[in-house]
C-alpha positions as CSV (number, residue, x, y, z in Angstrom):
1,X,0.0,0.0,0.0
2,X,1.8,3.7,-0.7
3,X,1.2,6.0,1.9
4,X,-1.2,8.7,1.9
5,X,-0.3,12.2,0.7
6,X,-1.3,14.9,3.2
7,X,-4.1,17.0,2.1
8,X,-4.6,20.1,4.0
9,X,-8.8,21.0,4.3
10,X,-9.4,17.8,3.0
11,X,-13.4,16.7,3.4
12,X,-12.1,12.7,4.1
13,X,-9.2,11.9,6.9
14,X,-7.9,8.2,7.1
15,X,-7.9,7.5,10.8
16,X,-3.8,8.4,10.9
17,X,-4.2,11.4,9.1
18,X,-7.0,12.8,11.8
19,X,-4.7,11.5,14.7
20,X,-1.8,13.6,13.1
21,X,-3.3,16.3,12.2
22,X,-5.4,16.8,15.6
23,X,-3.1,14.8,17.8
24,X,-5.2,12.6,19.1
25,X,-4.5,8.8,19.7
26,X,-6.0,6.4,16.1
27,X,-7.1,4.1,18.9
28,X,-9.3,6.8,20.3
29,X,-10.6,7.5,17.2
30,X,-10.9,4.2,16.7
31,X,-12.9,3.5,19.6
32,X,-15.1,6.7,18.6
33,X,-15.8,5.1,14.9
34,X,-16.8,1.4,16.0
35,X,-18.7,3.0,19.4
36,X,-21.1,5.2,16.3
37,X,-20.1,8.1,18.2
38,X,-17.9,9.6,15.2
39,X,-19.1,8.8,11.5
40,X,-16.8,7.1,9.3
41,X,-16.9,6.7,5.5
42,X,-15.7,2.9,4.4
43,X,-15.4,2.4,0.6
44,X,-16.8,-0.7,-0.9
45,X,-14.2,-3.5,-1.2
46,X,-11.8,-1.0,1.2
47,X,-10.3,-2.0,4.1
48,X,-9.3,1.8,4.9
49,X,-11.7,4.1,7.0
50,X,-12.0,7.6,6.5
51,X,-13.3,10.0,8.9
52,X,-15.6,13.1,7.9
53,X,-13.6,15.8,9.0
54,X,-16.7,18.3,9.7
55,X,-17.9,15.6,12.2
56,X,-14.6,15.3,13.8
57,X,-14.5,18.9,14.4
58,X,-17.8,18.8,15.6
59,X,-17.2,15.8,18.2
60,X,-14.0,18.1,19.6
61,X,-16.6,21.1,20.2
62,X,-18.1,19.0,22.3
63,X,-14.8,18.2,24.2
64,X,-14.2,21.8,25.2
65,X,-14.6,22.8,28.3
66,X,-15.9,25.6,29.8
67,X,-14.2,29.0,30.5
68,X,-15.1,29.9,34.7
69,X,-15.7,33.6,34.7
């Protein structure tokens, strides 16, 4: 398999791509994908996963926490 070319503001991540570029752990995401807690788009016949980036950005505005004024 080659590797993967970087694509800055791409719509699709593969699972190491999102872990790179947001540096978060691919089991994490992972866990998120298989758990139906982050949407993922599989190919037919593909092994590979990809991860909509808009919905990745979505799940880490969830994750923030709030400022105490």
């Amino acid at each position: 398999m080659r590797p993967m070319k970087p694509r800055p503001g791409a719509q699709l991540l593969t699972v190491k791509a999102a872990a790179c570029e947001y540096g978060l752990p691919e089991g994490m995401l992972r866990d998120l994908v298989h758990g139906g807690e982050l949407r993922a788009i599989q190919p037919p016949g593909k092994r590979r996963i990809f991860i909509v980036r808009q919905d990745l950005l979505a799940k880490l505005d969830q994750w923030v926490v709030p400022t105490i004024p």
